[in-house]
N, C-alpha and C positions, 0 to 999 in steps of 0.2 A: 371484679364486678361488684358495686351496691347497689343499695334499694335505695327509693328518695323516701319514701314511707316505711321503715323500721317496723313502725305500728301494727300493719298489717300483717304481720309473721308471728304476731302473736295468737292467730289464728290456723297456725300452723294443726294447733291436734282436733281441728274440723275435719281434716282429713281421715280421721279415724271413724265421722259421724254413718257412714255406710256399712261398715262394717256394724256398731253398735246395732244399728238397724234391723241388720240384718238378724243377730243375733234374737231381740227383743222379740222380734218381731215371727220369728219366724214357726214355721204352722207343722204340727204332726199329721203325717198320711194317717184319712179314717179306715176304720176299719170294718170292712163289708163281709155281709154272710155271702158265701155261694159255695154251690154244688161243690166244683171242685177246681182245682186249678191248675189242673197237670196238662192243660192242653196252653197257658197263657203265662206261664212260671217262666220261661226262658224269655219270653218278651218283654218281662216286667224287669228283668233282669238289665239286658239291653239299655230300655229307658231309663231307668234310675240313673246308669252310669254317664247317658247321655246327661240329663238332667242336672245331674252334682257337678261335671265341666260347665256347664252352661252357666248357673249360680256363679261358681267362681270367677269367672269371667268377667260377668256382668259386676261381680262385685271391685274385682279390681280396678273396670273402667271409670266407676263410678269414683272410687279413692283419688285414683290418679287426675281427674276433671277434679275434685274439692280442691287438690291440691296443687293443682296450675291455675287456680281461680282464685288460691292466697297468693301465691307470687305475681301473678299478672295484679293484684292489688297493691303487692308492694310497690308495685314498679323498678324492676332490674334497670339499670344504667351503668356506661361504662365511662370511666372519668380519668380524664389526663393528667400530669400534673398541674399546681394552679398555676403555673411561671416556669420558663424555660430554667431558673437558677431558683425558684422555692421551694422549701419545704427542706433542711437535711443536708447530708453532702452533696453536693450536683457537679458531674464531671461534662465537658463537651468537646464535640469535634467537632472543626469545620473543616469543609472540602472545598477547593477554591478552584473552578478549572482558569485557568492561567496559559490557554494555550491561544496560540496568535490569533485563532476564530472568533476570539474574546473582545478583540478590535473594531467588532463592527460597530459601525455608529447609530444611536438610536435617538431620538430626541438630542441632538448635538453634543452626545456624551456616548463612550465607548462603552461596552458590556462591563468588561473589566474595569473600568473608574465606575461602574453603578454599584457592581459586588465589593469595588472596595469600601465606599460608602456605605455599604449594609452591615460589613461585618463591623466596622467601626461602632455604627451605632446599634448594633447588638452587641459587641463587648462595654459598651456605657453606660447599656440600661439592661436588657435582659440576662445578659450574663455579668452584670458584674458580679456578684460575689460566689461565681463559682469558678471551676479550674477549666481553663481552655489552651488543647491541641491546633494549631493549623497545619492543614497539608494543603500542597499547592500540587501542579502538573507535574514540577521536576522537583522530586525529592529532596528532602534538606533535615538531614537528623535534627539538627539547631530547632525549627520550629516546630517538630512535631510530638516535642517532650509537653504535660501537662505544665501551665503556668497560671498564674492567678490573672484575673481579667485589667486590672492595673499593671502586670508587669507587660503582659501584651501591647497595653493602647504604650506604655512609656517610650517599647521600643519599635512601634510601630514606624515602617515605610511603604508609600504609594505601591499597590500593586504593578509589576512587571510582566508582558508577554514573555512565554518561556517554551522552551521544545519541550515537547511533549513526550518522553520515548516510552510512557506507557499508558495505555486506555484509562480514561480517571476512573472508570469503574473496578480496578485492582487497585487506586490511590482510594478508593473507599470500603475496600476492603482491607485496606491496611487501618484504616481510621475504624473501622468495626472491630478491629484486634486487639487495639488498643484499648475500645470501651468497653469487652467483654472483658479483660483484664482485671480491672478496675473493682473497687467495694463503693459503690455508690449508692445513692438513696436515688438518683434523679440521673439519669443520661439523656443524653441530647445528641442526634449528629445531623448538622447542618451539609449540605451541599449544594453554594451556589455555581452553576453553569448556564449556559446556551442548549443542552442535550446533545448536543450534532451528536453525528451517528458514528461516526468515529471513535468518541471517546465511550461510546457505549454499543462494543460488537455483537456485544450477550445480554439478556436480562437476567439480572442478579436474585439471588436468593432474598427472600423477606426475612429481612433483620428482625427480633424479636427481644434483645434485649433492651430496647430503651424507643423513645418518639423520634421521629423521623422529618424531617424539613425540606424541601428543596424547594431555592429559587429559579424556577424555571425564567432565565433572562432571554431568550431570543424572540423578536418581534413576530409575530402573524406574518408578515407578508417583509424580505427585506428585497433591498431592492440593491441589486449586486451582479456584476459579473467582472471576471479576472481571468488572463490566463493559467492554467495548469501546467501547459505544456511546452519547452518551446526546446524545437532542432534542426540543424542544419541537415538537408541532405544535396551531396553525401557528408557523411560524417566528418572526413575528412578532407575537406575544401582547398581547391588550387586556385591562387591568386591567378586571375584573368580566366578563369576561365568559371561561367555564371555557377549558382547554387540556388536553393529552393529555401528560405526561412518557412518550417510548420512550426504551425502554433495553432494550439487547440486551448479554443473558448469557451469556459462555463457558467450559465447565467441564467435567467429566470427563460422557459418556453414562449415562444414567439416574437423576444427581444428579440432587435437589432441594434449593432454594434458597430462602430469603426475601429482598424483596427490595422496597424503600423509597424513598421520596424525599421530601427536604426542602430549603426554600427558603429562605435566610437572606439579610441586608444585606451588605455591601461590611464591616462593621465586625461581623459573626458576628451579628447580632440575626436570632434565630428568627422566620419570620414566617409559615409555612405547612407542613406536611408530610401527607404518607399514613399511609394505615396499611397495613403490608407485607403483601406477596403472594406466595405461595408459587407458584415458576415451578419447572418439571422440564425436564434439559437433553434433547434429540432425539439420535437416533443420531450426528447429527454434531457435539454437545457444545454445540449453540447453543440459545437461546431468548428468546423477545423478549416483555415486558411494555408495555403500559400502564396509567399509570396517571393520573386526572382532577385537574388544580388548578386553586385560581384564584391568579391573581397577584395581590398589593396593588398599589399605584398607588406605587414606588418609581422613582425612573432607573433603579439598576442595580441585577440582583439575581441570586444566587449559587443554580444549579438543583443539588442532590446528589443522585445515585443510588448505593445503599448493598447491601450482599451480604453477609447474617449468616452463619456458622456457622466451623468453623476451617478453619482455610489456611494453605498454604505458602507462598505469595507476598501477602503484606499490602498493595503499594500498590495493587495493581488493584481493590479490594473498594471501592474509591471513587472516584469516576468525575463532574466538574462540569465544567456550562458558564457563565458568563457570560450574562446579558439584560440588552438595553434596553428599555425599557420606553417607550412614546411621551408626551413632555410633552406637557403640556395647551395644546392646539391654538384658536385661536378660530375660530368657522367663521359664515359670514353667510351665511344665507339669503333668496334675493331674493326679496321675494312680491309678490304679482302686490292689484291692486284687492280681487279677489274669491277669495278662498284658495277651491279647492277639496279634494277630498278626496286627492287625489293631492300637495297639498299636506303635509297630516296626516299622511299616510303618510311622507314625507320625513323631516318633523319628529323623531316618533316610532323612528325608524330611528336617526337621528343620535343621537339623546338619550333610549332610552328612559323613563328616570328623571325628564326634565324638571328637568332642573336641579339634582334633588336629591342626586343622588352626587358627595362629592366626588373620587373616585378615577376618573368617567370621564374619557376622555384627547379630549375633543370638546367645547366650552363653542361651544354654539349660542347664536344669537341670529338674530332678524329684522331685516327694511329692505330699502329701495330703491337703498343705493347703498353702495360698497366700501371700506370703511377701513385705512389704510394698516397697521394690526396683521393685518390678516385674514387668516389661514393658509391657511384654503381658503374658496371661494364655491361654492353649490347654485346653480342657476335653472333651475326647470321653465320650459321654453320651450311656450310657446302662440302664440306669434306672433313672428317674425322681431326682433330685438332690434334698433333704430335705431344710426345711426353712432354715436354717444356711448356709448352704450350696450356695443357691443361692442369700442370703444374701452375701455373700464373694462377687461371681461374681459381681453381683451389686455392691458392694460397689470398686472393683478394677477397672471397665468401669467409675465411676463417678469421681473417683480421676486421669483419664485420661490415664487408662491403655487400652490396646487392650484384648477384650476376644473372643477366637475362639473357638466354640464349633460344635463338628459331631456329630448328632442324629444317634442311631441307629436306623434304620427302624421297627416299628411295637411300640413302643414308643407310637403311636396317640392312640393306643385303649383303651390304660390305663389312658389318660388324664382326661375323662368324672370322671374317680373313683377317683381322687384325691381330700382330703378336700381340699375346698376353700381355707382355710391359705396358705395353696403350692401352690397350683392355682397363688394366686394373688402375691406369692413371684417371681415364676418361670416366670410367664406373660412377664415382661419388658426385659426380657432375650430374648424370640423369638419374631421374624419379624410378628405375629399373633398367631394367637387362632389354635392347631394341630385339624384336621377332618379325618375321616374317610373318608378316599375317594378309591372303588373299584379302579380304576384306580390308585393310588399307589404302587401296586403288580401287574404293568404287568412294560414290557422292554420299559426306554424313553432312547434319545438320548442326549448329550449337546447339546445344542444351544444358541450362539449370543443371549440376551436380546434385547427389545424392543432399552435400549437407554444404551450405555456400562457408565456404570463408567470410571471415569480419573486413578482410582488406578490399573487397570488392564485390559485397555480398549487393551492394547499392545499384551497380551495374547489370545483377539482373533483373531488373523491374521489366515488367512488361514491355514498358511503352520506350525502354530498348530497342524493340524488337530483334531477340538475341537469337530466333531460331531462322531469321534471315542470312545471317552467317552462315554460309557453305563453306567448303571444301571438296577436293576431287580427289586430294593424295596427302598423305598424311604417315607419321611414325608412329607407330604400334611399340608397346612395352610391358615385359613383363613387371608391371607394377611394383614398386616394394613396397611393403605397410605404412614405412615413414613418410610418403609424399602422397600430396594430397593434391585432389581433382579442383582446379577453381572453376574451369567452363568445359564442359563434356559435351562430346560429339556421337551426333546418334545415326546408324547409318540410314539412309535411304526407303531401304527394301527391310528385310529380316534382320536378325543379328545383333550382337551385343556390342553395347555402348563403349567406348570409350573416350579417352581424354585429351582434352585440344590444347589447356594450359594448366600446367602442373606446380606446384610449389613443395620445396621441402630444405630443411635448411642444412648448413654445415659451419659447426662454429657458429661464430656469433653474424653470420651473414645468412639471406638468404637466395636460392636459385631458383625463378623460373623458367619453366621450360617451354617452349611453342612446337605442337609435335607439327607445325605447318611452317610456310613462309609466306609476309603478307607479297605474294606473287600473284597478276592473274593468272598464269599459269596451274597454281595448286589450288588457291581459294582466292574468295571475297573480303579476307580479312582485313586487306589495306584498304579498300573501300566502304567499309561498314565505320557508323558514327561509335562505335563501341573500342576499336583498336585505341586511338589518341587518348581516352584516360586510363582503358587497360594498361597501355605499356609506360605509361607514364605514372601510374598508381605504383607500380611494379617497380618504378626505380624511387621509389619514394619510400621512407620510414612510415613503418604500419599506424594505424591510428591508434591502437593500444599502448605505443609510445610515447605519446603525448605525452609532455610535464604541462598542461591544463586539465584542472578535475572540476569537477560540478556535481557537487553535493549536497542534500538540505540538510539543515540544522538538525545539529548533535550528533551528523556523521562525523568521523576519525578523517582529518586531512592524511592521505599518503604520498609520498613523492620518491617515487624511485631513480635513484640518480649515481650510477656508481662512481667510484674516483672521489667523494667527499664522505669525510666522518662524520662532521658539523655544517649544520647552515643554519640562519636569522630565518624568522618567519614573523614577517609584520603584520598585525590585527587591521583590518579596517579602520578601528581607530586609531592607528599610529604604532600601537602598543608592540614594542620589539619580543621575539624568545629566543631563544638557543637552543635547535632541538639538534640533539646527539642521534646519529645511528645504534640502535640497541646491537649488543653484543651478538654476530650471528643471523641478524636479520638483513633482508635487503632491501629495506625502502624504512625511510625517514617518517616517522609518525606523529600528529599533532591529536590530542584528543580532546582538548578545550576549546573548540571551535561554535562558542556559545552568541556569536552574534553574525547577522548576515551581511554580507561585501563581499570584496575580494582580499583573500590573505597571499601576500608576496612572497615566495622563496629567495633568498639570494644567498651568494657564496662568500668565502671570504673577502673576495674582490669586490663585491657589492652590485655583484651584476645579476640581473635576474634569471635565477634558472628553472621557473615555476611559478605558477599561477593558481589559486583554487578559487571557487564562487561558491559561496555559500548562501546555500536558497532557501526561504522560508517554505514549509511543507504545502506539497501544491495541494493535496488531499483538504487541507484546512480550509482551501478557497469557494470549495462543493459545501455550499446549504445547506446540508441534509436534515432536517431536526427530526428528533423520534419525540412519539407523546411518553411522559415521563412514567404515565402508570404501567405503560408496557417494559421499561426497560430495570423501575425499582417500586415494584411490585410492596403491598402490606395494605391492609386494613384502617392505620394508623397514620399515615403518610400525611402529611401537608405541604400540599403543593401551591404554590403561590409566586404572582408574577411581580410582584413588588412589596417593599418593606410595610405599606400599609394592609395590601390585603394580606401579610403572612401576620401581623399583629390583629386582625379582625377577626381569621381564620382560628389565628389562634384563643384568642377570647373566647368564641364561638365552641372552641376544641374541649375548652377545660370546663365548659357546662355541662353538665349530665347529660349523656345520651342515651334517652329509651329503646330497651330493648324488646319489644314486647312482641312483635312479628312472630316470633317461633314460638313461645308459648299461645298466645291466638290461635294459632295455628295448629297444637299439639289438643286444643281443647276442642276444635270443630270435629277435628278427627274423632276423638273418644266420643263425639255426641252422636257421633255418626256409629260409630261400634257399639254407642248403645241399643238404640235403635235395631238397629240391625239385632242383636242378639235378645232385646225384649221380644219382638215377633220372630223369632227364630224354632219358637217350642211348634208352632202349624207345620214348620217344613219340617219338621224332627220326625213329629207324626207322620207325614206324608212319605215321608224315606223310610220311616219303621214299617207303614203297610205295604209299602210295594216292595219292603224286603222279604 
């Protein structure tokens, strides 16, 4: 704190002139004849000592008024330094958010090329001859060591959008660390950003060792919308048979958008799209589409959601994922002497085409026994499957085929009469031990399981309508812990739920179970739209299988692929590696996956065995800006939206600022306590006689 007038402090020992006063001035009690004073001695008492607080008082208010009336003459002001780099040592930091939000375009130049131009011409003129840190979004020891403002501009390069992986308000707490550090005459720490709300979750504590700067760079009003969001359901998509593209859009409230998707190859060959649809954003600037494809029968394939009209932020208007698509699977159906209809049904499930598509991902066939190609095996059970027999099954779940088997209902009564050798063959086969349970001969319902599985959690939507699914007769089981409920059946009347299709696995296979047959006879199952993907999902690789990932930027590419040590992973832009399996681990890890595309796996044959998409952060695409004084809080702060008004601002900054509010203030008050305590001796009096 100084004073602009020195001058007036030399009036400092005025404030003693009350007291003098007082002294000079002040009067002997006279002294009166009377009678006597033994009735009025204890009152006189009282008063006096009232009287002597009262003076005191009055004396001090007066002192402390002289003495706010020479400082409020000085005039207190509080003063910056004169220049970002004068006066002495002067150290600085600059904060640079560099994160893809940075991209917005404003005046036909992005966020990030305005801040790179600022910090330029602040290491040119106002910091040159001091020492400057930069931090950006993504840390880099290299620039955040102090350097002289020449060695900066020498080896300066165009700012980069960059991942973000942490809020810049911890990247400005690291630059605060740095300048507390520091033996400095003059600190400085700059932070140019946009605010979004993103990079600032908290508001920070008020820096106090040095001035403060922020270029608050995001425009009043931008005018933007992108997708966030974009997915297939179901997740895991069967060629020929339709799927829903969601994609959720976020953009200014009240906008309307068009808004499109197309499906292209690995190598840009067009192979499917919509025709757009015009979405309107909700009060709270979101909205969600869908829209109907079908997939072709490719490995992998490239899903685009697209956002016509103009914008300020161009990379969000497009928005891909990555699909696998399931190779063509052989699947063996075990038929029985006498096919019956529940048989057909099966069939037709599996294949409705019969053969004739070649883009279905299911190549059925029939027979009586299991071929070592065989990806998955059906067998409507009608009767207890002899030791060989379920020897098979077992042995094709272990060597990691799928096995689906539908109980015929009434199956549990005959189990108790089974010799144990079948017993213990057939056991590992079902999800438990079958019982006789009365209540498996009355009407249950489908219903939602306690917790759905990922393989066909898509299947119970609503608008399934999964609890139209009856049954009349059905296998009861004592459960065992390792199998899991996918679609549960609820009875009728009273009574506890249980399970209509079971999963659990053995080996590297796995079996589900139908405790029904699609028969009319037992249920509705062959008739309901729900059976044809159920059992068809069921002879299919789970979707957690996928060698396609989809991750945003500065996630860890993984690929789990057993049988190889080494594979190539090529960059989007071409750029080949050689990632080794770490010693012990089971999936293949890339962790420099610092730009967005698609990166390729391939094997030593050069065939593709993996795909990853890396996506710029959808979070980035959402607006949000917070006002700055909320988020980096101080008295000291200069905030400014451009290079001229931060040089006005600060011109402005480094002239004296009068402080004189609180002293004003401090003196109304005392004049008021005067006051008050000169007319205070009548009510003194008044309190003494009615005591």
């Amino acid at each position: 704190m100084d004073f602009l007038f020195l001058g007036a402090l030399i009036g400092l020992p005025l404030a003693a002139l009350p007291v003098v006063l007082h002294l000079l001035f002040r009067k002997k009690s006279p002294v009166v004849l009377f009678s006597t004073t033994r009735f009025i001695r204890a009152s006189m008492q009282k008063t006096a000592a009232r009287r002597r607080v009262q003076k005191w008082l009055l004396l001090a208010a007066r002192v402390l008024m002289v003495l706010l009336l020479i400082l409020v003459a000085a005039q207190p002001a509080k003063r910056l330094a004169a220049s970002l780099g004068g006066g002495g040592s002067s150290v600085a930091a600059i904060v640079i958010d560099t994160s893809y939000s940075m991209q917005l375009s404003r005046d036909q130049q992005t966020l990030l090329d305005r801040a790179d131009q600022y910090v330029v011409a602040l290491l040119q003129n106002e910091l040159a001859s001091g020492s400057v840190a930069v931090f950006e979004s993504l840390p880099d020891a290299s620039t955040e060591m102090l350097q002289s403002a020449n060695e900066r501009l020498a080896k300066w390069t165009p700012l980069k959008p960059q991942p973000s992986p942490q809020p810049l308000a911890d990247r400005i707490q690291s630059a605060i660390r740095l300048l507390d550090s520091q033996q400095a005459q003059t600190k400085w720490l700059i932070v140019l950003t946009d605010s979004q709300s993103r990079e600032f979750p908290r508001a920070m504590e008020t820096w106090t060792g040095g001035n403060l700067v922020v270029f608050d760079l995001h425009p009043a009003v931008a005018r933007s919308a992108g997708v966030t969001k974009l997915a297939l359901d179901p997740d895991q998509p069967i060629p020929g048979i339709g799927v829903e593209a969601a994609a959720r859009v976020t953009g200014r409230s009240g906008d309307a958008r068009a808004v499109s998707v197309d499906v292209v190859s690995l190598d840009e060959k067009p192979l499917a799209s919509t025709s757009p649809r015009v979405v309107t954003m909700d009060s709270t600037g979101e909205s969600e589409v869908r829209l109907p494809l079908k997939l072709p029968a490719e490995p992998y394939l490239v899903v685009r959601a697209k956002v016509d009209g103009e914008d300020d932020l161009a990379w969000d208007n497009v928005r891909q994922i990555v699909v696998q698509t399931p190779r063509q699977r052989k699947v063996k159906v075990l038929t029985s002497e006498r096919p019956t209809s529940a048989d057909r049904f099966v069939t037709l499930a599996l294949d409705p085409s019969e053969g004739r598509s070649t883009d279905w991902p299911l190549r059925v066939s029939g027979g009586k026994s299991i071929g070592g190609d065989d990806a998955a095996v059906v067998s409507l059970v009608s009767a207890w499957p002899s030791v060989e027999q379920a020897n098979q099954l077992r042995s094709a779940a272990e060597r990691g085929a799928t096995v689906v088997l539908l109980l015929r209902p009434g199956l549990q009564d005959a189990w108790d009469k089974l010799p144990q050798p079948q017993k213990d063959a057939i056991r590992p086969l079902l999800p438990g031990d079958p019982i006789i349970d009365p209540a498996a001969n009355r009407a249950h319902r489908a219903s939602p399981p306690a917790i759905a599985g990922s393989l066909l959690k898509e299947l119970l939507d609503e608008r399934f309508q999964l609890g139209a699914m009856t049954t009349s007769r059905l296998v009861s089981f004592n459960r065992s812990p390792q199998a899991t409920v996918l679609v549960a059946a609820a009875p009728t009347g009273d009574g506890a739920s249980t399970g209509l299709v079971y999963r659990h696995t053995i080996g590297g296979g796995s079996i589900y179970t139908f405790a029904t047959l699609p028969d009319p006879q037992f249920s509705t199952l062959a008739t309901h739209p729900i059976f044809l993907p159920l059992i068809v999902r069921c002879c299919l690789p789970d979707a957690a299988s996928s060698t396609a990932q989809n991750v945003e930027l500065g996630a860890s590419l993984k690929l789990n692929l057993p049988g190889e040590s080494k594979l190539t992973l090529t960059t989007p832009a071409g750029e080949p590696f050689i990632v080794e399996r770490a010693a012990g681990a089971s999936e293949f890890v890339f962790t420099r996956a610092i730009q967005p595309g698609l990166y390729r796996w391939t094997n030593g044959a050069g065939q593709i065995v993996g795909v990853a998409n890396v996506q710029l952060p959808a979070d980035e695409a959402v607006l949000n800006y917070r006002d700055v004084p909320t988020v980096i809080p101080g008295e000291s702060v200069i905030v400014a939206k451009d290079l001229d008004d931060f040089r006005a601002k600060l011109a402005g900054a480094t002239q004296p600022s009068p402080r004189w509010s609180p002293l004003i203030a401090c003196v109304l008050v005392l004049l008021c306590l005067e006051a008050m305590l000169g007319n205070s001796s009548r009510l003194w009096k008044l309190a003494g006689r009615s005591s």
